[in-house]
Legacy VTK file of the C-alpha trace (Angstrom):
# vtk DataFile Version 3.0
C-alpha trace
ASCII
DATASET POLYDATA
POINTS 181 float
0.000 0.000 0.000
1.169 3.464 -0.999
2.149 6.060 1.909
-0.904 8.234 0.191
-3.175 5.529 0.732
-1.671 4.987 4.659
-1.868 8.984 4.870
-5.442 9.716 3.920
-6.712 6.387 5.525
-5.238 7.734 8.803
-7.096 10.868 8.192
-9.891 9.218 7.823
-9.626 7.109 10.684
-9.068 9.576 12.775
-12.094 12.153 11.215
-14.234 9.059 12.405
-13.136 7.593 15.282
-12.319 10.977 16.974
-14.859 13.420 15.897
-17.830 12.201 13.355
-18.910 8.591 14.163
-22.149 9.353 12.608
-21.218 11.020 9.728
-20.652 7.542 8.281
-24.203 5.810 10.425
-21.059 4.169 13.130
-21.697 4.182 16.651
-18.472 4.239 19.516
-19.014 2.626 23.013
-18.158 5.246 25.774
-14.211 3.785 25.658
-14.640 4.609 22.037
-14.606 1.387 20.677
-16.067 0.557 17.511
-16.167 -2.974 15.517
-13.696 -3.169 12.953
-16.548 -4.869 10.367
-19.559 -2.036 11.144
-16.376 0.626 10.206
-15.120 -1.085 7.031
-19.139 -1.706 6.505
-20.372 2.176 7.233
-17.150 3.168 5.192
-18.129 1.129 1.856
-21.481 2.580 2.228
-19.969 5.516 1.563
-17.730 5.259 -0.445
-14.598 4.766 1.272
-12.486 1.799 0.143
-11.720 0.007 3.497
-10.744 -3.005 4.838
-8.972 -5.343 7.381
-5.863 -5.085 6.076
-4.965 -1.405 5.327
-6.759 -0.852 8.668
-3.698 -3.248 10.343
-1.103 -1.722 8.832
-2.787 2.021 9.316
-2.438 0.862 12.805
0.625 -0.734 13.413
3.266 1.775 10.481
1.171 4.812 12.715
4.203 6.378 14.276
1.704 8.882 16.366
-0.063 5.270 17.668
-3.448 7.218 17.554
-4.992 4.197 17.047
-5.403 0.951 19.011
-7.200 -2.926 17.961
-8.069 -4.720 21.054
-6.336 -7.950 22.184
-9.231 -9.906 19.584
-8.449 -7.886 16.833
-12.445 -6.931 16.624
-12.593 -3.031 17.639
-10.437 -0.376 16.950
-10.191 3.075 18.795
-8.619 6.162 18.642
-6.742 6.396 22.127
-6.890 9.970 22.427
-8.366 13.493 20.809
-12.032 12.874 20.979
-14.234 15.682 20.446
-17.448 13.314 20.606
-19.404 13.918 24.122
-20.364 10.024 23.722
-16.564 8.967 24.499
-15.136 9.720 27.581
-12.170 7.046 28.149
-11.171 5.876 31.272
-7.804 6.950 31.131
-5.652 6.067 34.488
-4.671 9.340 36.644
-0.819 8.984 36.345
2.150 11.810 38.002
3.618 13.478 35.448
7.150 14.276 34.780
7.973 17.551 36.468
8.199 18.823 32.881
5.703 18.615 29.540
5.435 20.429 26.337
2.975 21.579 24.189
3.315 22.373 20.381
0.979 25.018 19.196
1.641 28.244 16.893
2.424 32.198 17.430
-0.713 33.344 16.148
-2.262 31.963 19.596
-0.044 32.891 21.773
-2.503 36.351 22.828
-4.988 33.916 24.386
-2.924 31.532 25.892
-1.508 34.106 27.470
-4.976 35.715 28.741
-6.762 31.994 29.207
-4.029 29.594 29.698
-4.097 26.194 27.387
-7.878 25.419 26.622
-8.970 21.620 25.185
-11.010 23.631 22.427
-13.176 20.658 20.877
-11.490 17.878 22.168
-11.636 16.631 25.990
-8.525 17.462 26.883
-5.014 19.559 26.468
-2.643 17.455 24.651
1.097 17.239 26.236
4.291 15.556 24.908
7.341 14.304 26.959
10.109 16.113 24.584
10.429 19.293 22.496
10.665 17.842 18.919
6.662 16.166 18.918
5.617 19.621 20.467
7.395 21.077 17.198
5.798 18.699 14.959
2.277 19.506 16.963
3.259 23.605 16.778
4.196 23.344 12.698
0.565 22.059 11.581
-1.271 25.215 13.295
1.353 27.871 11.910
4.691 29.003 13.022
5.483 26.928 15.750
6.400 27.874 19.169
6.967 25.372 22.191
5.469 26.066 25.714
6.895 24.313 28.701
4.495 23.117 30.913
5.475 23.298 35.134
3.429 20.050 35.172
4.966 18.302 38.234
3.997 21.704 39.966
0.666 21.487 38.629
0.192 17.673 40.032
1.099 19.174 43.665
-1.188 22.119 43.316
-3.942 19.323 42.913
-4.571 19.003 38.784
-4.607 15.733 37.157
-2.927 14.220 34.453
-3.841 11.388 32.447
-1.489 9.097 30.151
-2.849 7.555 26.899
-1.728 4.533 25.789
0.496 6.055 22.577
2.006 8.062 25.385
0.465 11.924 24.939
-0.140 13.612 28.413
-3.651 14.422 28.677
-4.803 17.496 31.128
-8.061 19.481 31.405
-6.806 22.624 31.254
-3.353 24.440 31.915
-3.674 27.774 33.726
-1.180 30.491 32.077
0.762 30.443 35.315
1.526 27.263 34.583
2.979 28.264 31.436
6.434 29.447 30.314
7.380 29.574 26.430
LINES 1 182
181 0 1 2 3 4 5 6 7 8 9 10 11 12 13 14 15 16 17 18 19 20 21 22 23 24 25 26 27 28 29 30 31 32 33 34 35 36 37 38 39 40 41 42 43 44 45 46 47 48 49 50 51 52 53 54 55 56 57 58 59 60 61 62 63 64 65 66 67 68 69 70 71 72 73 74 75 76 77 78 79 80 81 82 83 84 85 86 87 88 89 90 91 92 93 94 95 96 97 98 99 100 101 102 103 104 105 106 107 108 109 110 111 112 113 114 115 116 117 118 119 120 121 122 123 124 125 126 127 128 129 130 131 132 133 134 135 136 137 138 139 140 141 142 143 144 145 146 147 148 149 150 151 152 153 154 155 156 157 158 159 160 161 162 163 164 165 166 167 168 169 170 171 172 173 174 175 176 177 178 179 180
């Protein structure tokens, strides 16, 4: 399969599984799980080549890991960056490391600054471990910039963090104190 075809698959995948279930008649379970044959079946329906195999090796090439199969191979989910109210994964509470960092661009620095990091549509702020994902994260909005997040301070001061299973630090919200860029 082409790296176009793994690409816009991925896309797709993650339009679906993350945002617009219904757009294609598929339903998610509240961990937002969905079965691997209603998604390749609501996909043909309209008009979306899809099947078992490019959905394997969307999953397991994926060097973000955004998506996971369950141990029977049946479901498939998106393990983080949900903007559907219907999913709300269990993540574990986890302490972070004393340091995160979040990618975003210049253009939205103004209100960060006023209203500290805000989950927008999705259900959480987004946080990587190093400086280069952050970059990567930062470059699709704009010109990036990198903000360090105190989030071992943040943990003391009583906010939680959250780990998903590709390894992205999920938080509600990150006050601008928090905050240095």
């Amino acid at each position: 399969m082409s790296n176009k075809q793994l690409s816009e698959t991925s896309k797709f995948l993650s339009y679906i599984l993350r945002h617009e279930p219904q757009s294609i008649g598929l339903s998610l379970d509240t961990e937002g799980w969905a079965r691997v044959d209603a998604l390749i079946e609501a996909a043909v329906k309209h008009e979306r080549a899809l099947d078992r195999a490019l959905i394997e090796q969307v999953v397991t090439t994926s060097e973000k890991k955004r998506f996971a199969l369950s141990a029977d191979g049946a479901s498939i989910r998106a393990v983080q960056g949900h903007s559907t109210d219907s999913v709300a994964i269990s993540f574990e509470e986890k302490v972070p490391p004393a340091v995160l960092y979040h990618g975003t661009a210049t253009r939205f620095m103004e209100s960060i600054r006023a209203q500290g990091l805000l989950p927008g549509s999705r259900q959480y702020v987004h946080l990587s471990t190093d400086v280069q994902t952050a970059i990567n994260v930062g470059q699709r909005h704009g010109k990036p910039v990198v903000l360090t997040i105190a989030s071992g301070f943040m943990h003391t001061q009583g906010f939680s963090f959250l780990r998903a299973e590709n390894g992205v630090w999920l938080t509600a919200s990150v006050p601008s104190a928090f905050i240095a860029p």
